[in-house]
C-alpha positions in Angstrom: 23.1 -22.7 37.0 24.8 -21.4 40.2 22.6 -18.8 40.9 18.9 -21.1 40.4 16.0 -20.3 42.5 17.7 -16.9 44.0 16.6 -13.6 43.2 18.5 -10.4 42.7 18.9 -7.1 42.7 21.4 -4.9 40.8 21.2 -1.3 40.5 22.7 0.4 37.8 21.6 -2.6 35.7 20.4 -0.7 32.8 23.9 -0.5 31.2 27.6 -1.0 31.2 29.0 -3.5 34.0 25.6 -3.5 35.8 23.9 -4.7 32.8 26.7 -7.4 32.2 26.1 -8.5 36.1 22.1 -8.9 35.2 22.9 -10.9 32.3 25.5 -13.3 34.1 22.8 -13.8 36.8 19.9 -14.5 34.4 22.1 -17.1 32.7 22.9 -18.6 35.8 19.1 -19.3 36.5 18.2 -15.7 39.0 15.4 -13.6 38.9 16.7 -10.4 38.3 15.3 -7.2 39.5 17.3 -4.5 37.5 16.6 -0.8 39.4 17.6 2.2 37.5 16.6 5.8 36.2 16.7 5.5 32.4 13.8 3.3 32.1 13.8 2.7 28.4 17.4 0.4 28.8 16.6 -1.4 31.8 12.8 -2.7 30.1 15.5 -3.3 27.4 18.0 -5.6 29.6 14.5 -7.1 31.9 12.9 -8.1 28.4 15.6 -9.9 27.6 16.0 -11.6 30.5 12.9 -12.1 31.5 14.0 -10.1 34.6 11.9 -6.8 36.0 12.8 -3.0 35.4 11.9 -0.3 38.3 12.7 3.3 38.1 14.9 3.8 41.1 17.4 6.9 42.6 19.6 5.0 44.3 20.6 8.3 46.1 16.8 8.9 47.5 15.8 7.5 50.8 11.7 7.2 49.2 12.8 5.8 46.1 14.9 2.7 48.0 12.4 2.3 50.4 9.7 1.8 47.7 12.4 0.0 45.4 12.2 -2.5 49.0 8.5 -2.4 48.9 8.8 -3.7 45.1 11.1 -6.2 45.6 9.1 -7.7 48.7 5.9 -8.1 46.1 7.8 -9.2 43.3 10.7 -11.4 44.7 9.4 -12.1 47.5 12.8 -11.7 49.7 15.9 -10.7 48.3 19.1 -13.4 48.0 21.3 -11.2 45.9 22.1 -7.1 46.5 24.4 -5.7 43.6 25.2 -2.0 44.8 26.5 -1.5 41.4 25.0 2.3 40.7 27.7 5.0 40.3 29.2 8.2 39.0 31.5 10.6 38.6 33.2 14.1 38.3 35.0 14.9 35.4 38.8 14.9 35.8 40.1 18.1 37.3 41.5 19.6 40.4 40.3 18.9 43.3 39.4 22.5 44.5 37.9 22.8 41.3 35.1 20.3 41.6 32.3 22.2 42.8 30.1 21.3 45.8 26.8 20.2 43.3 29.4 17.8 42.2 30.9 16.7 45.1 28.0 16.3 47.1 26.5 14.1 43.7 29.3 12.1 43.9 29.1 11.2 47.3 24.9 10.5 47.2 25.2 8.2 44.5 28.4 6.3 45.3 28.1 6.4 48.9 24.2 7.2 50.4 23.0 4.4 48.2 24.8 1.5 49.8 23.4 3.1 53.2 20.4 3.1 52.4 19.9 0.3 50.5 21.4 -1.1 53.6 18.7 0.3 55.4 15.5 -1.1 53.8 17.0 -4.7 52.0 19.4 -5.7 54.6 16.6 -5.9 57.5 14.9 -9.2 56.2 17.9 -10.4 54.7 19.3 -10.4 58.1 15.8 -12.3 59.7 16.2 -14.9 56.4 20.1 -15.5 57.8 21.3 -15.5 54.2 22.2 -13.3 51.5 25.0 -11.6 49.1 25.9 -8.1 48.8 28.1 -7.0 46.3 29.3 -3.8 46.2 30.7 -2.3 42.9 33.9 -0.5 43.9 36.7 0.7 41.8 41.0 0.4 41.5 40.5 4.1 42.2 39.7 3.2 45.9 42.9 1.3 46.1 45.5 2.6 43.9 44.0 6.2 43.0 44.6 8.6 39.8 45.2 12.2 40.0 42.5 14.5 39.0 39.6 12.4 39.9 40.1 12.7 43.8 36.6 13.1 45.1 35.6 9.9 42.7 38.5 8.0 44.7 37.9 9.1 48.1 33.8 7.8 47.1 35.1 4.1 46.4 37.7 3.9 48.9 34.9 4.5 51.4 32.8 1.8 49.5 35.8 -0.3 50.3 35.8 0.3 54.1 32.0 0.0 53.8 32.3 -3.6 52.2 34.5 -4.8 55.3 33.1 -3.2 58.2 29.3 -4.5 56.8 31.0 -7.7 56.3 31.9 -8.3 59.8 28.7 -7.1 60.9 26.2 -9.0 59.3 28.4 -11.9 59.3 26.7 -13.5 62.2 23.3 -13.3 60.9 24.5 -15.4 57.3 24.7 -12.6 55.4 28.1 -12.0 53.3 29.8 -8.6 51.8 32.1 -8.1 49.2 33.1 -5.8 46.6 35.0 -6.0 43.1 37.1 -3.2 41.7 36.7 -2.8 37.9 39.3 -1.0 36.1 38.2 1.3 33.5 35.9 -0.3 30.8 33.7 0.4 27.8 30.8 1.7 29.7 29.0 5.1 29.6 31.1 6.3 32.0 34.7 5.7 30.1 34.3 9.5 28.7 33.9 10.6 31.7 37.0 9.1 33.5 39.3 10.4 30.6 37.9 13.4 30.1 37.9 12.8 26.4 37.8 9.9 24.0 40.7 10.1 22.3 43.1 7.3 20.9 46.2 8.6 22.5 44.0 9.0 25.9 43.1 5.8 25.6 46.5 4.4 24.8 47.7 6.2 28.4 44.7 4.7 30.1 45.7 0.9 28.9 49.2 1.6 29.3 48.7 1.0 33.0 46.8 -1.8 32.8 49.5 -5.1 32.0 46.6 -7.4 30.4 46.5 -4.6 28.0 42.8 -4.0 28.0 39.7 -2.3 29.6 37.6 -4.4 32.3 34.4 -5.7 30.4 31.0 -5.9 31.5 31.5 -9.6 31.2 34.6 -9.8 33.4 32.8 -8.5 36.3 29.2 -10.5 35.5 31.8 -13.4 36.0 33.3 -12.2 39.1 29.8 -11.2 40.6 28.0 -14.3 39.7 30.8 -16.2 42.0 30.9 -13.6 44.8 27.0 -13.9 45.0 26.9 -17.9 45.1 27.2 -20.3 47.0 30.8 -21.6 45.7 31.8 -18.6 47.4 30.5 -19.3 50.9 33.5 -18.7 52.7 34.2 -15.3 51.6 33.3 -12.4 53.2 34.8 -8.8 53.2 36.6 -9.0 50.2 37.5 -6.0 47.4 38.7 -8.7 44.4 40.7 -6.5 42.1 39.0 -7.3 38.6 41.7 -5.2 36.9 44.0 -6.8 34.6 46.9 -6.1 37.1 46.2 -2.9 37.0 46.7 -2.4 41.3 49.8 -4.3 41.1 
């Protein structure tokens, strides 16, 4: 029970590696907080772990700031921040991603740690204690082809992790980030382009542990980034990739 008597929040946590984070934390005694737009999966994932669902655009400035508001009447203050929400454009040229694309890209992987930042990071600062993690990718450190607008998004979540890190370090309050590799979330399809057996073969070809990153692998990593065993560690992008960056 690392995580007893903290609360959470994890955007994103509806599905795929968010909704592997909420479960982790659950397990590990936190009262989760899971904030995401398809409300019928995350009153799925909050009845199941007795957590609580709210209907959240992470890329929004009113919908954080009354995701705060939510989280101040139903936590009470905020131990854990999981900045787990993300998407992205389908594989093609970079010219050819258009700007509706780009600029989605860049709201939902980017805007939403700033403003999260904005409204949950304020008391977490005056508490002088907290956890964020920030869901980043091996595309912000070793990058594909094809998907260059995606990469560019998570290695900016990368230089966000650090530079927050030593920022907020004085006030008690840690940063890190993980980088997944590609896993069996909704957003798999997306990343290939297509499902197909020989894609997929390509795809694990690069990875030497010779599978995709589970939502379990990085509810494991999370859980010990946001506790206390990890007190010490601050500003770090843990590659959660089966070698994959090597």
């Amino acid at each position: 029970m690392r995580l007893q008597g903290k609360t959470a929040i994890v955007t994103g946590g509806a599905s795929g590696f968010g909704a592997g984070i909420v479960r982790k934390f659950a397990s590990e005694g936190a009262k989760v907080l899971i904030a995401d737009l398809n409300m019928d999966l995350a009153d799925e994932v909050a009845g199941e772990v007795d957590g609580i669902a709210v209907k959240v655009d992470v890329a929004s400035n009113d919908s954080v700031r009354d995701l705060a508001h939510t989280a101040a009447s139903t936590l009470g203050s905020v131990d854990i921040l999981v900045n787990n929400a993300g998407i992205t454009h389908l594989p093609k040229p970079m010219q050819d991603v258009t700007e509706d694309e780009f600029d989605r890209v860049m709201a939902v992987n980017c805007k939403s740690v700033y403003l999260t930042a904005r409204y949950l990071v304020p008391a977490m600062s005056e508490a002088g204690k907290g956890a964020i993690l920030n869901v980043a990718s091996t595309a912000g450190l070793s990058p594909r082809p094809r998907l260059n607008w995606y990469n560019a998004s998570k290695g900016w979540m990368i230089t966000a992790t650090k530079t927050m890190a030593v920022e907020l370090a004085p006030s008690g309050v840690r940063v890190n980030a993980i980088c997944p590799v590609a896993g069996e979330t909704p957003l798999l399809k997306s990343f290939m382009g297509e499902d197909t057996p020989e894609i997929r073969a390509k795809f694990l070809s690069t990875i030497p542990i010779g599978r995709f990153s589970t939502p379990e692998d990085m509810g494991n990593a999370a859980c010990f980034l946001c506790s206390d065993e990890a007190g010490m560690v601050t500003g770090v992008a843990m590659e959660v990739d089966g070698g994959r960056c090597i």
